[in-house]
N, C-alpha and C positions, 0 to 999 in steps of 0.2 A: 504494500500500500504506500504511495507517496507523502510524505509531509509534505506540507506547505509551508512557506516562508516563516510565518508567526511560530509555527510548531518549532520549526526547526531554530529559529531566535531564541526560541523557550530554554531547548535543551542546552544549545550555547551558553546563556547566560547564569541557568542555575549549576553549571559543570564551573563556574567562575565565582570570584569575590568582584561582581557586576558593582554594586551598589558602590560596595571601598574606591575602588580602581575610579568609578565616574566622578563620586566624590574629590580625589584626589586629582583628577584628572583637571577638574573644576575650578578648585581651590589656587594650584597651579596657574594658570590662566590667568586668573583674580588678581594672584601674587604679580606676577609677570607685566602685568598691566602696568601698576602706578611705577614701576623704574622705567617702562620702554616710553613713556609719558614725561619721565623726569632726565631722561637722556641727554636730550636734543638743549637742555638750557644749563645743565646740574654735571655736564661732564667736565671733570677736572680730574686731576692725578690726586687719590688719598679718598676717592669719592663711596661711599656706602653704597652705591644706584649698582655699580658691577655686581655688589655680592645679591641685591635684590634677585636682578637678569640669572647669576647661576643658582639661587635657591629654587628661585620660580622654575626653572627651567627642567632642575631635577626631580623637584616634585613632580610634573607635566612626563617626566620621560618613567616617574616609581609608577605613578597612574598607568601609561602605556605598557610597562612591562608588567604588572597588574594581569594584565589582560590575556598578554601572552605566556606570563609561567605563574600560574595559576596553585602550583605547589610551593612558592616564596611567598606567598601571602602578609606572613606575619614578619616576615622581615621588610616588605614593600611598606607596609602597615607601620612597625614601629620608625623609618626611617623618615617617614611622611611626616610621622605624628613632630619627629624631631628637627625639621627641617622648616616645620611651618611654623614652629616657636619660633625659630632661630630667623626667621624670614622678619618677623616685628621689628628686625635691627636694620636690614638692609634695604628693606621695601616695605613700611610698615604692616608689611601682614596683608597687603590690600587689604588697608584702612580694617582690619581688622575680620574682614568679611572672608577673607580667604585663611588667615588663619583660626578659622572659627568653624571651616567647612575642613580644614584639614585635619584636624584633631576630632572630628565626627568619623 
């Protein structure tokens, strides 16, 4: 019998930590937003805006591989959890809203 698209979405997503991985995937994004915003006027040598762009940027890549090794879960998870802290220093957290979705 064939599945259909939605069946087949089904099985993919609950065989995943769907929900963590989008979250993070999210939060990232968020993160990443207020430095590539503060780039273009805020770039000088000694600047916090770089480490915003690499926190953001590996959270965005824990999200992605979330997805795809699906057996790292909890170290994608606690890596996330520690990087969106640590993102409040460099890119305030996207204003807070990304490190608020990243530690969910």
């Amino acid at each position: 019998m064939k599945q259909t698209i939605r069946q087949r979405f089904k099985y993919w997503r609950m065989s995943r930590p769907f929900w963590g991985a989008t979250l993070s995937l999210l939060s990232g994004l968020i993160i990443l937003y207020v430095p590539l915003q503060l780039i273009q006027i805020a770039f000088a040598p000694g600047n916090l805006v770089v480490i915003g762009i690499i926190f953001g940027g590996l959270i965005v890549l824990l999200g992605i591989l979330g997805y795809i090794f699906p057996k790292f879960h909890t170290v994608f998870g606690i890596l996330t959890i520690f990087l969106s802290v640590l993102s409040i220093m460099g890119a305030l957290g996207g204003f807070f809203i990304g490190t608020i979705l990243g530690m969910l």
